[in-house]
N, C-alpha and C positions, 0 to 999 in steps of 0.2 A: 418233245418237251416244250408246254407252251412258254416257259421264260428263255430256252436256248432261242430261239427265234425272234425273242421284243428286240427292240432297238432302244435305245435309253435306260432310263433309272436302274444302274448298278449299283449305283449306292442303296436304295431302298433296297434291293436283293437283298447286298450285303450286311446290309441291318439286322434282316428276318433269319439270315444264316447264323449269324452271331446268335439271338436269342435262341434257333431250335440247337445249335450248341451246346448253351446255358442251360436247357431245356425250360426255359425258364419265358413263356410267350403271353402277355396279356389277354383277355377276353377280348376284347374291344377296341375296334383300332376307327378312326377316319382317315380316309384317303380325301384330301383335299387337292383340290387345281382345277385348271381349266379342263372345260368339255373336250373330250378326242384327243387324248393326248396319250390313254393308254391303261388309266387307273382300272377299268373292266378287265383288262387283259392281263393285268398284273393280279387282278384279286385272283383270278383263274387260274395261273401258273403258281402263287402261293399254296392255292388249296391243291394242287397237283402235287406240289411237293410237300404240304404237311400230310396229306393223307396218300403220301407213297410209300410200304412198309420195305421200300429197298431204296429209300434215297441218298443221298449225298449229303450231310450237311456241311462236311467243309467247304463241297466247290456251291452251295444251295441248289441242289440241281434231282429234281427226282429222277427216275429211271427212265418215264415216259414210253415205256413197252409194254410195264405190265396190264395186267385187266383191271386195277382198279386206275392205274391214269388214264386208260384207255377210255373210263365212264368218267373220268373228270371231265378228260379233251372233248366227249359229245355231252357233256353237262346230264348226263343220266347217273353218276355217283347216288347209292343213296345216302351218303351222309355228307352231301353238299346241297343246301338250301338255298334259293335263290329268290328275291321278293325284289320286283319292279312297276315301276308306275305305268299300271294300262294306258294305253293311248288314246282312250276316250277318257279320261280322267284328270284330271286335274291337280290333285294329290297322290299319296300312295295310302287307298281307303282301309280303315282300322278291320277289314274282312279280311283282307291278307295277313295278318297278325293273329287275331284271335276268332276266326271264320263270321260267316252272318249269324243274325240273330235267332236263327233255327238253330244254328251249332256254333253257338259259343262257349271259346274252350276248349272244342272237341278238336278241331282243326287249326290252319294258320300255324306261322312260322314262331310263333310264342309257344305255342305246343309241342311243335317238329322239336325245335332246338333242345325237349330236355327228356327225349326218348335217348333212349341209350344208345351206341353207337350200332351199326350194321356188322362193318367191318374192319374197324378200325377201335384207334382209341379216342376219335374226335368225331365231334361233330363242326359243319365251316356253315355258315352264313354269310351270303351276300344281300345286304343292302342298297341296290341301287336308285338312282334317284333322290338320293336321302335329303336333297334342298326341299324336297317335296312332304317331308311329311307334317301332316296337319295335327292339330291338336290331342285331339282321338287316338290316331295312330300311335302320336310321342312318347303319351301318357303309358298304352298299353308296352310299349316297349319300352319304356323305362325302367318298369318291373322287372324285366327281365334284366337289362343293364345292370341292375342295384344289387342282383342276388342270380349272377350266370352260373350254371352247370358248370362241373367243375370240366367238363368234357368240349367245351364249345368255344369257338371262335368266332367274333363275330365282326363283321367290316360294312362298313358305312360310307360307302360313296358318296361324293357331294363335288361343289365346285367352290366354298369358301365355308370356314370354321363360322362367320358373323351370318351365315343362313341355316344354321342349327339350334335349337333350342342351348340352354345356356346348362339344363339340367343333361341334357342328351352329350353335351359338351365337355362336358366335368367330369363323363364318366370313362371318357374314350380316349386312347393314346392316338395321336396325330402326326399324321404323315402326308409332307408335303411332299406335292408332285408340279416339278416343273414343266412348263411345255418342252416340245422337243426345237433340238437347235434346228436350223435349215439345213445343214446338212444330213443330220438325222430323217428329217421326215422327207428329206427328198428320196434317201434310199428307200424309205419305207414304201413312197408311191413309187417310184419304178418297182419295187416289188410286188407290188398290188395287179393282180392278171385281168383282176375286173375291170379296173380303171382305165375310162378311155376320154382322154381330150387333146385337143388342139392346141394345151396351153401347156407348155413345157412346165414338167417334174418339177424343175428350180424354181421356177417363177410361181408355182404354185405354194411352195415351201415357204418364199418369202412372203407371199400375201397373209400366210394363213395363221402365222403367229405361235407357228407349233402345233397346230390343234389338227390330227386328222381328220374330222368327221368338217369343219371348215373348208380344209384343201380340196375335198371331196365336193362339197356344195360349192364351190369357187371353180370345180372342172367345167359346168357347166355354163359355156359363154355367155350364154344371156344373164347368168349371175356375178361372172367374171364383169361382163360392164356396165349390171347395176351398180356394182360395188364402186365403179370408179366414176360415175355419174354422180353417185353419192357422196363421195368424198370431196369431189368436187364443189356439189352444193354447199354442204359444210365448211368448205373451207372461207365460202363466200361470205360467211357471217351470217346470212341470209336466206336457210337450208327451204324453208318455203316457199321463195321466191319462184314465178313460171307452175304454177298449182304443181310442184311438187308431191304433194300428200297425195295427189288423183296417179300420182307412177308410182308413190310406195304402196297404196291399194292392187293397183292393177299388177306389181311384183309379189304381193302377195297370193294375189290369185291364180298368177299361174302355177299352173301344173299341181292345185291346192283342189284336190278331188272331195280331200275332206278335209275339219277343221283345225284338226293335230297340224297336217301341212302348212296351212295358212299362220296357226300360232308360229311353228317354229320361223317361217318366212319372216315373219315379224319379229322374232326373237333375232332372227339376221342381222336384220336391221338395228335395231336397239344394240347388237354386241359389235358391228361396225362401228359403232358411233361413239360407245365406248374408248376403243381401241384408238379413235382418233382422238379424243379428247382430253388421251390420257398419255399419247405423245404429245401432245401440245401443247400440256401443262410441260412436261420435259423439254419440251424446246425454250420454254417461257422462264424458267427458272435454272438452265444453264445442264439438265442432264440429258445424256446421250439419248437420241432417236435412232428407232428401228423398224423396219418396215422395206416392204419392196420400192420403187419407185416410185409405184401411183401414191401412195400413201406418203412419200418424203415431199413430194410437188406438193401434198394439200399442205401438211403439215406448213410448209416454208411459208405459200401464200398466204395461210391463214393469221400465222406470226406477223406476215408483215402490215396486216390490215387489225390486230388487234391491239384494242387501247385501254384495257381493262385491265385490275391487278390481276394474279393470276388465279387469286382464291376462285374469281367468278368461275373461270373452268372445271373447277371441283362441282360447282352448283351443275351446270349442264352434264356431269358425269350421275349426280344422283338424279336430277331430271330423268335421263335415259333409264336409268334400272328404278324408276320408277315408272316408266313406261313398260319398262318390260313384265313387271306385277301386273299390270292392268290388263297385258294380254293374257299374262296366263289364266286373268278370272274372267276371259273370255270375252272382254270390252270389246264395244265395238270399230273397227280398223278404224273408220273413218273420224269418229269421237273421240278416240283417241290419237290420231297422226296430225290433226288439225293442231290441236292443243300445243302437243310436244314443239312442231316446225316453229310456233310463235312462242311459245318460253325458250326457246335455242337461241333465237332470234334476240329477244330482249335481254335477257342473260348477255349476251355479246353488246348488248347497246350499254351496259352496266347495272342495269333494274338489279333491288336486292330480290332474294326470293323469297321476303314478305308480300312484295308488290303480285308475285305470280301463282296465280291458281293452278294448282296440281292438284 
């Protein structure tokens, strides 16, 4: 059973178990939170258990033996649909929806979802990626949204409700997913048999902010002490100082065969930077900081060398996820890391961000 094995969100179970009680379950859900914390794994073990004709709903637990969990657990169900952003892609392209312009209509997951069911009395849809969809896509799936089969569930993956269209948003019940505690994810990685580093389970826990697919890219020492190089700079005031941007280029190209890798490398970085910016408004306005060690040393030093209100650190937090759009349309590293290191820069000297070109 894939939810007897999650670590975390019981309350979210408990939610879903109440409503197939009820029998009473919305079309349309969003899982909001942070990347790697579980939301994938959880849509999977829901559809395991709504489409398991022997499940449990008091304790929310399908059977997980029979043939049809058994095609949920290797994702070959046929009436579970699954739609994700290619990794040459940049979006999630309106051809997975309503197929290309030879078959449109005929195919995509706007179709799937209002064939009747296989085996069951539902049809599940996963939307992953869902920060990803573009205009095209939104529209075509709104349709569906506004007027869903009475058979169909459908879940919307993403990492915040303000990265979803506002119509796409209106139509969907929302469910927040926290990251996981450190205790949590540290069992999660000693459980993990693939996993192999030098950098202890705990340690990894706390760098990582809750987020598995983090702790994972942070096993890797040469990322483990980008990270702390980085925060280092940052903490300086003065993140470009020592051409900087010539290590965040050269961290993106390692081990960056192709340019999916490279993006996410840079998406690394931009969610590092985040993460520090956003303890350090906490430290600056008197709320609790969290974080491993390397990250309490930046945080301290940087507090003690800032002389700015603290609104400015709001600015260098949309700075950064403003850098990180730029990657995803595929900017160039260097055109892009230049820029960023010197509005971080001024941002900390007090410049409004009228004065700074983004």
């Amino acid at each position: 059973m894939i939810w007897e094995s999650m670590i975390g969100h019981r309350e979210q179970m408990r939610r879903f178990a109440r409503m197939a009680q009820r029998q009473k379950i919305p079309s349309t859900f969003l899982f909001a939170g942070p990347e790697g914390i579980g939301k994938r794994l959880f849509a999977h073990g829901l559809a395991e258990f709504l489409l398991c004709p022997q499940r449990d709903a008091d304790a929310a637990a399908a059977c997980g033996r029979c043939f049809f969990c058994r095609q949920v657990q290797t994702l070959n169900h046929p009436d579970l649909l699954i739609v994700e952003k290619p990794a040459d892609k940049n979006a999630l392209p309106i051809e997975l929806f309503v197929g290309d312009r030879e078959h449109r209509s005929q195919t995509g997951l706007c179709r799937d979802i209002r064939i009747k069911p296989q085996s069951g009395s539902r049809k599940f849809a996963i939307i992953d990626d869902a920060d990803y969809l573009n205009i095209e896509s939104a529209n075509v799936l709104l349709k569906t949204l506004e007027e869903p089969p009475p058979h169909a569930i459908i879940i919307l993956i993403g990492t915040s409700p303000q990265r979803q269209l506002s119509t796409i948003l209106s139509r969907s019940q929302l469910i927040n997913f926290a990251p996981l505690s450190p205790d949590e994810l540290t069992k999660l990685l000693e459980r993990s048999a693939d996993l192999e580093s030098p950098i202890a389970s705990a340690d990894l826990a706390l760098a990582a902010g809750g987020s598995v697919k983090v702790a994972r890219q942070l096993a890797d020492p040469k990322v483990y002490e980008f990270r702390q190089t980085w925060l280092e700079q940052l903490s300086s005031l003065d993140p470009g100082q020592d051409d900087f941007a010539a290590a965040i280029v050269k961290f993106a190209e390692t081990g960056a065969k192709e340019a999916a890798t490279k993006r996410e490398n840079l998406y690394f970085v931009g969610d590092q930077g985040i993460v520090f910016y956003r303890q350090l408004l906490n430290r600056l306005t008197g709320f609790p900081i969290e974080g491993d060690a390397i990250l309490l040393e930046a945080i301290e030093n940087a507090a003690g060398r800032w002389t700015q209100p603290a609104t400015q650190v709001a600015w260098a937090i949309e700075r950064l996820t403003d850098f990180q759009s730029h990657i995803e349309l595929n900017a160039n590293p260097q055109n892009a890391i230049e820029p960023l290191l010197a509005d971080l820069r001024h941002i900390a000297a007090g410049h409004t961000p009228a004065a700074i070109e983004i």
